[in-house]
Every structure is written in structure tokens, then in C-alpha cells.
N, C-alpha and C positions, 0 to 999 in steps of 0.2 A: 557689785550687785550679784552677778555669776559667779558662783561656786560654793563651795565647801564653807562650814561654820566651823571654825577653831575656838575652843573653849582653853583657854591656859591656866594656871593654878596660880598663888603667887612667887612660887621660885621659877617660872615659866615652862612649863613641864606641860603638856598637851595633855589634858583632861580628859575631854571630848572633843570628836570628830563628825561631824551631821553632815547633809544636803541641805540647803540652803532650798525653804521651800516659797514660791512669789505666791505673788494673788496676783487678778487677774490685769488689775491695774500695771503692776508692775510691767506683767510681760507685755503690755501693749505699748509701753513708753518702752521700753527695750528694743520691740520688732518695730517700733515708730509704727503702729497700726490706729485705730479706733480700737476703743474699750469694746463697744459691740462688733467690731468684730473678731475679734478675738476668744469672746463670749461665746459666741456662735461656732467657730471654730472648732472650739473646745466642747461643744455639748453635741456637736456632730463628729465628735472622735475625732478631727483632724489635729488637733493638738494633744498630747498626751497628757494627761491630768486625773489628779483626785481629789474627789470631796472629805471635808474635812471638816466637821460639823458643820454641814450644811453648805461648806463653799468652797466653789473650785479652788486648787493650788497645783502648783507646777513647780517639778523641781528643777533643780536649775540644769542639772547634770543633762537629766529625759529634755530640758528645751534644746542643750547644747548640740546632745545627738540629732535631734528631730531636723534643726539648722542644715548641721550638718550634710543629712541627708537629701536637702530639698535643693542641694548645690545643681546645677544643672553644666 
């Protein structure tokens, strides 16, 4: 579910390379949270996110780091 979208071609040859972007569901069964709160979270800045016609997403990279950083 975490990380990068590999797009291949058919002789396998890497096409395209993305971020891999969740919605909000996603990152809550991820971080084993509640959907709201996570919701919340995210609309008080503490998760790093952007809307994207109208709805939050998260990419996978910005949650990894975020994890990261919240190591104590």
C-alpha cells in the first residue's frame, strides 16, 4: 500500500514512476487510527496532505517521513 506506482510497458520497461497517493481511509487502517481521527488531524495540519478535488490525499512518501519523525 506504501510507496511509489510503477507503470511497465509490455516488454517491461518502466513507463511511469508516481507517489502513490491514499485517501483518508487508507491512512487510518494504516496508522490503525479512527477515520475521524485522522480527519482531524489532517485538517489541523498535523498530517501532511492535499486536496484533490475536494478531498484530502496523502502521499505515501510525506506519511512515511511524517512516521518517521514522530519516532520518540
Amino acid at each position: 500500500m506504501i510507496g511509489a506506482v510503477v507503470l511497465r510497458n509490455e516488454s517491461n520497461e518502466i513507463i511511469y514512476v508516481g507517489v502513490e497517493l491514499m485517501d483518508l481511509k487508507d491512512v487510518a487502517r494504516y496508522l490503525h487510527l479512527h477515520y475521524e481521527t485522522v480527519r482531524r488531524r489532517v485538517a489541523a495540519g498535523e498530517i501532511p496532505a492535499v486536496k484533490v478535488g475536494g478531498l484530502w490525499r496523502v502521499r505515501s512518501c510525506e506519511l512515511e517521513e511524517w512516521l518517521d519523525k514522530q519516532r520518540v
